[in-house]
C-alpha positions in Angstrom: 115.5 111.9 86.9 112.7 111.5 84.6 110.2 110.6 86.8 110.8 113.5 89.1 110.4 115.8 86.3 107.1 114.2 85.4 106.0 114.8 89.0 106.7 117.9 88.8 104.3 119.3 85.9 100.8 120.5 87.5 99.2 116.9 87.8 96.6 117.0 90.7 97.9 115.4 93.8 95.3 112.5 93.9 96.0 111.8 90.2 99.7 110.3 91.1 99.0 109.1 94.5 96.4 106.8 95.9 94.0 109.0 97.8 91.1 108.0 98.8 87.6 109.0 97.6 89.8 111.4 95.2 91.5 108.9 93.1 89.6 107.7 90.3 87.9 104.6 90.7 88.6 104.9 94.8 85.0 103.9 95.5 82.7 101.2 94.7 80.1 103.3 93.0 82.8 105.1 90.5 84.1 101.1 89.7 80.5 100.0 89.3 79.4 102.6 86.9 82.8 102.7 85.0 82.3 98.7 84.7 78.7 98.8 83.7 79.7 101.4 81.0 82.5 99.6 79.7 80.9 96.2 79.5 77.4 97.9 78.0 79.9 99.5 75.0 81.6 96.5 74.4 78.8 94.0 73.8 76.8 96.8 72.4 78.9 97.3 69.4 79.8 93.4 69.4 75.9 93.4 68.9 75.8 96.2 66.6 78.9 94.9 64.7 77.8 91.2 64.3 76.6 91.2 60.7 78.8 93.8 58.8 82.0 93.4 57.3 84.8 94.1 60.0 86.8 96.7 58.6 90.3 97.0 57.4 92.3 99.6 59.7 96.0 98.1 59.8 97.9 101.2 59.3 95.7 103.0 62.3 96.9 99.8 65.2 100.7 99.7 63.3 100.2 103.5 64.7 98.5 102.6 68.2 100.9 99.9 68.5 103.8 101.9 68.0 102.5 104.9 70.5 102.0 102.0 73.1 105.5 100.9 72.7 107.2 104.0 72.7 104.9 104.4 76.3 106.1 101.0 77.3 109.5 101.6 76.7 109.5 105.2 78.1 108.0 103.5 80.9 110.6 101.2 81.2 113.3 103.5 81.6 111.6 105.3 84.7 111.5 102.3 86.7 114.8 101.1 85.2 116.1 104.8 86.9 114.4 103.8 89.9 115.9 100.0 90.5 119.1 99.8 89.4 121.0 102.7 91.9 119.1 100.4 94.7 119.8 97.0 93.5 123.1 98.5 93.0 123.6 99.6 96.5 121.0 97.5 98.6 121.0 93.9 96.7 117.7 92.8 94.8 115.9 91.6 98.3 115.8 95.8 99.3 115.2 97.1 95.7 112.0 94.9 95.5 110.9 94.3 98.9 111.5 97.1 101.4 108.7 99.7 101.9 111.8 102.1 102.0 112.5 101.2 98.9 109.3 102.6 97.0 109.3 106.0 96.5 106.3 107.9 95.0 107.8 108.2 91.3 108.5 104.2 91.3 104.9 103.7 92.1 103.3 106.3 89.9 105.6 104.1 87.0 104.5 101.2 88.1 100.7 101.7 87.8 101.2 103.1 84.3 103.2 100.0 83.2 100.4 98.0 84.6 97.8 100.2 83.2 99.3 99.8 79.3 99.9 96.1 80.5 95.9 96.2 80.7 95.6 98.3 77.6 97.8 95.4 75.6 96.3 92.5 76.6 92.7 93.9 75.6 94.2 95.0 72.3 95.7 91.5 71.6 92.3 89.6 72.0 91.2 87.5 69.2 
């Protein structure tokens, strides 16, 4: 399976499973600073942007887009792997509901789709 083979490349341990302290933004103080940053960029180059022409990069988000899809549909097809031999077998109450039924290369998909989910949405804004 895909997955597996993805989870098998030298990835540290707490990058693919919640540990923590050791996963990124696993503790208040890593969230707070990573929020303060992110909010102080964005409304500093709003600020900084807010009287000059915006500028015209449609072939470079055609391209982002596209890489984001690709993700998205790669993405797709891991959890895809993962559901269907247990909706198959179990019924849809077990494939989405039983704590038996999550293994740790359904999760590790299902925080990157939610990640690029993230990633979309902000890219989308007006």
């Amino acid at each position: 399976m895909l997955a597996d083979v993805l989870l098998s490349l030298p990835i540290p341990r707490h990058l693919t499973s919640w540990q923590p302290g050791l996963t990124p933004l696993s503790t208040f103080p890593s969230v707070a600073a990573s929020t303060a940053i992110y909010l102080g960029l964005v409304f500093g180059i709003h600020t900084y942007q807010n009287d000059k022409q915006p500028k015209k990069l449609n072939t470079l988000f055609q391209i982002h887009n596209g890489l984001l899809s690709a993700a998205s549909g790669v993405l797709l097809f891991l959890i895809l792997e993962e559901i269907i031999p247990k909706l198959w077998n179990n019924g849809i109450f077990y494939a989405f509901c039983s704590a038996e039924a999550w293994t740790e290369a359904s999760t590790f998909s299902l925080v990157r789709v939610l990640s690029l989910t993230s990633v979309r949405f902000v890219h989308s804004a007006p």
